[in-house]
Each structure stands twice: as C-alpha cells, then as structure tokens.
ZAMARGU-4260 file (C-alpha; in steps of 0.2 Angstrom, whole numbers, plus 5000, padded with zeros to 4 digits):
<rodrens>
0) 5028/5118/5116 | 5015/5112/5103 | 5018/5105/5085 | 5004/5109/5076 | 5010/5104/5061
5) 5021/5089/5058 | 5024/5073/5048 | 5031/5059/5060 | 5018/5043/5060 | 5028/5031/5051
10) 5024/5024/5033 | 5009/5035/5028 | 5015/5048/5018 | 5031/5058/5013 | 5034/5061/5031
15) 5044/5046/5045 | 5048/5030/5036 | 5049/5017/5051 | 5046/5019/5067 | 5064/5019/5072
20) 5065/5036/5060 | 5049/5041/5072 | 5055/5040/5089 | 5071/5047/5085 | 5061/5063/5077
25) 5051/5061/5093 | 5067/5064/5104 | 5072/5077/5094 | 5054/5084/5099 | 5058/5081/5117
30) 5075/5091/5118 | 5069/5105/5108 | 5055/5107/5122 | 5040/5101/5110 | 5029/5089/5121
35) 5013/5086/5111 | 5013/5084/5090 | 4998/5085/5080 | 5002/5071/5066 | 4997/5081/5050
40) 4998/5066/5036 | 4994/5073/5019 | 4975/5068/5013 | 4971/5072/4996 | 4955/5069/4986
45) 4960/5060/4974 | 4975/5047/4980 | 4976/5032/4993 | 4982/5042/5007 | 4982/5033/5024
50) 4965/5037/5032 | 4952/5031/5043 | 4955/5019/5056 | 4971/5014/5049 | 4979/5030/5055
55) 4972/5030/5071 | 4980/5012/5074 | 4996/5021/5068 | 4996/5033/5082 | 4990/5021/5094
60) 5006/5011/5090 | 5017/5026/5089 | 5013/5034/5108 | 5013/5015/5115 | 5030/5014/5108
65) 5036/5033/5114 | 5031/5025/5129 | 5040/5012/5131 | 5055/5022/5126 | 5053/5035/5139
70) 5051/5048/5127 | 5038/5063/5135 | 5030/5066/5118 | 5012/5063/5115 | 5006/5062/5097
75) 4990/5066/5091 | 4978/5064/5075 | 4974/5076/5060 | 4978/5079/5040 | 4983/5093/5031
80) 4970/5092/5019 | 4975/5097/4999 | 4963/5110/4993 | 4953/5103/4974 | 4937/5101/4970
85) 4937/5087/4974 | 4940/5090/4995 | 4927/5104/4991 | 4914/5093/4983 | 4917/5081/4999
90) 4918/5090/5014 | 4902/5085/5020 | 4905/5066/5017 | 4921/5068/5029 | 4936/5055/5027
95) 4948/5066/5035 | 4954/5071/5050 | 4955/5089/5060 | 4969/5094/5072 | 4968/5083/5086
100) 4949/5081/5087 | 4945/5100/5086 | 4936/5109/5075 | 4951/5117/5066 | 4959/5110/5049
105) 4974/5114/5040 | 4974/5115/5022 | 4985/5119/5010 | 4983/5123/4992 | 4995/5124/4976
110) 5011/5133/4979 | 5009/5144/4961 | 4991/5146/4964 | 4978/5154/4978 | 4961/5150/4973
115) 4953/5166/4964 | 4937/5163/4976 | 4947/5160/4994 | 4932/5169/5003 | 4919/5157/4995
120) 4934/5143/5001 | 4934/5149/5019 | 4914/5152/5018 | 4910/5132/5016 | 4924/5127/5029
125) 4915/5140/5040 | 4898/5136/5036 | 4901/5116/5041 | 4911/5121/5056 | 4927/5120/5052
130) 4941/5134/5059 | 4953/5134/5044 | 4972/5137/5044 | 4982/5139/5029 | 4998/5127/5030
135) 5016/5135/5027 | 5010/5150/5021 | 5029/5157/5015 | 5027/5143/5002 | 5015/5150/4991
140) 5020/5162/4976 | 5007/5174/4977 | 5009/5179/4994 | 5027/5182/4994 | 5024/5193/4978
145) 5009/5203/4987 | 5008/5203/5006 | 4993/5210/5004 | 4985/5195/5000 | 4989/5187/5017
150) 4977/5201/5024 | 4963/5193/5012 | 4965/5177/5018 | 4966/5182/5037 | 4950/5194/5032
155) 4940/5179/5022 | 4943/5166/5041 | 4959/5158/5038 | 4972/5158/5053 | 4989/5157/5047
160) 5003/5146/5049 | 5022/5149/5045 | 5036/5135/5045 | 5049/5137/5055 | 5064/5131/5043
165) 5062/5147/5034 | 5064/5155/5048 | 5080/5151/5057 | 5088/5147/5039 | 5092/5167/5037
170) 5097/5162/5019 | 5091/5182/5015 | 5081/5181/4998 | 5063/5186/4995 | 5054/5172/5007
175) 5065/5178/5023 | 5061/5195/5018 | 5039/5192/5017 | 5041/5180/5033 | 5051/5193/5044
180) 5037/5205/5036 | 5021/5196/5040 | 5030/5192/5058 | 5031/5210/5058 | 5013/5215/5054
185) 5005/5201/5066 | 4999/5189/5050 | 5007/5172/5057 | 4995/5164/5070 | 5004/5148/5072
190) 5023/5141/5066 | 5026/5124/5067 | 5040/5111/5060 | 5033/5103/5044 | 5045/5089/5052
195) 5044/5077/5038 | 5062/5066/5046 | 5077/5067/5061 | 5091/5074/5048 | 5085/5090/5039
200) 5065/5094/5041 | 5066/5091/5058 | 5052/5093/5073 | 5061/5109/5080 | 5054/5127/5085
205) 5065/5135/5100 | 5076/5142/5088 | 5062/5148/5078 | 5053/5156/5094 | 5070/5167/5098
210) 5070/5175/5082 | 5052/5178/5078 | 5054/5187/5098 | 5067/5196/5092 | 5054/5201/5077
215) 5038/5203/5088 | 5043/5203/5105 | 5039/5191/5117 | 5020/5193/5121 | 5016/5189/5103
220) 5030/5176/5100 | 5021/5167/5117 | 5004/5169/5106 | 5010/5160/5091 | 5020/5146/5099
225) 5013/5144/5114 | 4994/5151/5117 | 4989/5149/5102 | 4992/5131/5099 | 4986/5126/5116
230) 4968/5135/5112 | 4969/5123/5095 | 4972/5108/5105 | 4960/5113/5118 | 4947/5117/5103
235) 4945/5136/5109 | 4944/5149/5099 | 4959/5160/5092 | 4956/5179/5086 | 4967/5183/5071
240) 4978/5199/5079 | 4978/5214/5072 | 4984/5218/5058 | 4999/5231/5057 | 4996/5242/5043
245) 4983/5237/5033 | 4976/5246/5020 | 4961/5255/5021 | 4944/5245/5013 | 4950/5226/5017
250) 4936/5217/5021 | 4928/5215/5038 | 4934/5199/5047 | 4923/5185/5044 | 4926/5180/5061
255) 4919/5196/5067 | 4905/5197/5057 | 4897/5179/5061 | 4894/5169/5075 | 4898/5149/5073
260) 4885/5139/5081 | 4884/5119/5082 | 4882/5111/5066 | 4890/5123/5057 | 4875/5135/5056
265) 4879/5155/5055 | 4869/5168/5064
</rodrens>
C-alpha cells in the first residue's frame, strides 16, 4: 500500500522527532503492508516550516538510513499546504512541495471553517495545474454537520482524503457516523495515516481497508487504498466516483467540464 499522507521525516514539524522515532514508524509501515510514504510536512504561509532543499536532504537521509536498516520502505517528498491568503496570494511563486512530484496537492483548511468561495479556491489550484485533495476531511466541523457539502467540494475539483484512525477507533459519535456515511456514498477518494509518531498516530491502513470493504465492498476499498494512490504516485488522473445520492441541482464536476492542459491553461 501507499501512504499518501503522513508525517514521519524527522525534526520538521509536529510529525517524527529523530530519526530513531522515523525508522521505527517506518517499520511499523512495513508490517502493516505500506511500502511507499509520501512525507506530507505541514507548510504554512506565514511560519518557518522546513522547506526547500532542506527537506529534500531530509528524505535523502531518511531512505539512506531505511536502507541501511533493511527496511522496504521508500519515502517520498510533498506538504500539506495550510489554506490563507496568504498560500493563495503565493501559489504561483511556489515554495512548496506537491505529492511526490505530481501534480496533485493536499491542503487543508481550518477545522471550524470551509472557505465560503471553495469553488473560486479549487478554480486557481486548477487553473495553475494543481489536482487538489482536501486532507482529513472527518476533521472539519462543517462537513460532519452537512454531508452535503462534501458533494460541493467533490463538485468544485477537490478529491477527498479520510484518515484512517477514525475509522478503525469505532468510538460511535457523530464523526464515525459522517465517515461510515461518506464511505457509503463514494465521497472518500483516498485514506491515509496522518501518522504523526510509532505509539498512537501511527503509519497504519490494513485495518482501515477491512472495514471500509466491509462498508463499500472490495472493488471500491481497492480504489481508495490501493488504485487511487498509485495513479497519485504515478501522476495520472483520478475520476471522483459517483456520487450515491446526491441531490438534484449540484453542480457539474469541474473535472468534467474542463480539460487540464500543460501550464495550467483550461480549454
């Protein structure tokens, strides 16, 4: 398996801290049947994230020293990019990273507040390029009070990505109850750890994946843990699913109504 989304380089954000916690999330990894990461440290606008070449040295370090271990994980490159004014103001200038060299991005915005103009948000992600995925989508108040709005942000261009702590925790409550629901209705594009450490927010997905079959069935589960992140890794494109009932009027999918050429130009 693929984690798309994950916090194990050591010493750059909230995520590892050494590279002793690193290689033992790395293991963890390995016995859970993850064999390739997508590093995802936090970049925000206006703070000293670790950026640049710095990072890439990180990783460099890191795979050198799996290596050494013996330990089948490779990790790779990108930031989950925190959605201001800021970010929006800059995309053009750059500084950050995308999912493994890809064209996608995972952002994620304030957990009590979805930007009133997410399809203008999408739009100059889009325009630039850019495939945008919305990070740990259970987390955000809005959605877990409306569902409906995860149709919007499917409908605007964002793929969707689902955690999967939430998932196996069965604590019951209203954020099990909108993850089994937007399982059930085909909203979840990709879940991944958010592994932030080797003791609680660990790099783990297999029990994840036998649940969410258990919700979906296999074909789709296969989609979201499996297809889907290899298309992201191999930069190919990923079609949103269809979406189980969804009301009449929603918007047409941005994906469907444009075509993405090279420099980000639409046609």
């Amino acid at each position: 398996m693929i984690d798309m989304h994950c916090h194990i380089l050591p010493e750059v954000d909230d995520g590892s801290i050494s590279i002793h916690e690193t290689i033992e999330m790395a293991k963890i990894a390995y016995a859970d049947g993850i064999r390739e990461i997508i590093n995802t440290s936090h970049f925000h606008s206006e703070s000293d994230d670790v950026t640049g070449l710095e990072l890439l040295k990180t990783a460099k370090m890191v795979n050198e020293a799996l290596e050494k271990e013996g330990v089948g994980v490779r990790v790779h490159v990108g930031n989950e990019l925190y959605w201001n004014e800021g970010l929006m103001k800059n995309l053009d200038s750059g500084g950050f990273y995308t999912l493994a060299k890809s064209d996608y991005v995972l952002v994620e915005f304030r957990p009590d507040k979805i930007p009133p103009d997410i399809e203008d948000v999408a739009y100059e992600f889009i325009i630039r390029g850019y495939r945008p995925i919305i990070a740990h989508i259970e987390r955000y108040i809005q959605v877990v009070d409306d569902i409906e709005v995860v149709a919007k942000l499917i409908d605007s261009g964002f793929l969707i990505q689902m955690n999967s702590r939430p998932i196996t925790l069965g604590t019951g409550g209203r954020v099990e109850s909108f993850c089994r629901e937007a399982l059930e209705r085909n909203m979840v594009h990709f879940v991944a750890s958010d592994a932030h450490d080797r003791s609680i927010r660990t790099p783990s997905l297999a029990a994840a994946y036998e649940k969410v079959k258990a919700i979906t069935g296999e074909e789709i589960a296969r989609e979201i843990f499996l297809a889907n992140p290899e298309k992201l890794l191999k930069n190919e494109d990923i079609d949103p699913f269809e979406i189980i009932g969804q009301k009449k009027g929603g918007l047409r999918r941005f994906f469907k109504r444009h075509k993405k050429q090279k420099g980000g130009v639409l046609v």
